[in-house]
N, C-alpha and C positions, 0 to 999 in steps of 0.2 A: 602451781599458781592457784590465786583464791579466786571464787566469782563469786558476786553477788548475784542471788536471784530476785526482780520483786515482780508480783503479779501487774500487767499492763493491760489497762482498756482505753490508754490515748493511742499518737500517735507512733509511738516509739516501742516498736516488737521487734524483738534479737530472735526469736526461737519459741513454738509453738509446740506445748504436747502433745505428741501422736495419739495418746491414749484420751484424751479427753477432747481437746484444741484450748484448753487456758493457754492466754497470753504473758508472755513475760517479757521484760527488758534485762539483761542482764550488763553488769560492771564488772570489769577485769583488774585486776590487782594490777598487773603491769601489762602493756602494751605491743607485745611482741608478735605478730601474725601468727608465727607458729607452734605459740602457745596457746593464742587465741581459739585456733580449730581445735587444739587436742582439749584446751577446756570447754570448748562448746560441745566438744564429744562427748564428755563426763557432764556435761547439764543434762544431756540428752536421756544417756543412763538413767541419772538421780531421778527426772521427772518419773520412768519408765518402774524404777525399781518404788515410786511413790504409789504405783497401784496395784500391787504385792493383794491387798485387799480389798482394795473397793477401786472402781475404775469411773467411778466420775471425778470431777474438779476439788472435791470437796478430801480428797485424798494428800493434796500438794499441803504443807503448811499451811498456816491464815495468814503471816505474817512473810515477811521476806526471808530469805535465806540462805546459807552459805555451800557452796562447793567446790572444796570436799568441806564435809559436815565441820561448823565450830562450835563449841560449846557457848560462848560468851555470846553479848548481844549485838543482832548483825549491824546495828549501826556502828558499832567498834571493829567490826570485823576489818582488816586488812584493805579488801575488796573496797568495801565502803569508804575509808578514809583514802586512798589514794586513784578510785577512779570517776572522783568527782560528782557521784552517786549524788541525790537530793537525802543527805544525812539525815536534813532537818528533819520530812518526814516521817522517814524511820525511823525517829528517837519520837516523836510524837504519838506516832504508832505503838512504840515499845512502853511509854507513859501509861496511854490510854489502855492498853491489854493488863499493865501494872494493877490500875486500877480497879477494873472488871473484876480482878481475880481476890 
């Protein structure tokens, strides 16, 4: 199963890195409980295995993202189109870093 990760300073926090405390909300590809814990497991990992080098917040991606890892952009991700994620966002997001670059 995919998840979307995206960093959260509202109301809506799925899962906190232990190694730092950045907040996230995360979206489930599909909706199944006990899917849902084994891919909360593997966010868990990804955040943990995000400070390999540096162990502040600034180690996670800038932008949102996918696990297990996708290449393509995470508002087309899997995760994204089917769990009702605010896409809009995230393609706004993916513009504007477009642009930067």
């Amino acid at each position: 199963m995919q998840v979307l990760c995206m960093a959260s300073s509202g109301d809506r926090v799925d899962i906190v890195c232990p190694a730092c405390g950045q907040k996230y909300a995360v979206y489930y590809s599909r909706q199944l409980t006990a899917e849902c814990e084994s891919a909360l497991a593997a966010v868990h990992a990804a955040l943990l295995g995000h400070h390999e080098k540096d162990q502040t917040a600034a180690a996670h991606p800038s932008g949102a993202f996918n696990v297990p890892e996708w290449k393509g952009p995470a508002h087309m991700s899997g995760a994204a189109l089917l769990s009702g994620a605010p896409i809009h966002r995230l393609a706004d997001n993916a513009a504007e870093e477009r642009l930067a670059s």
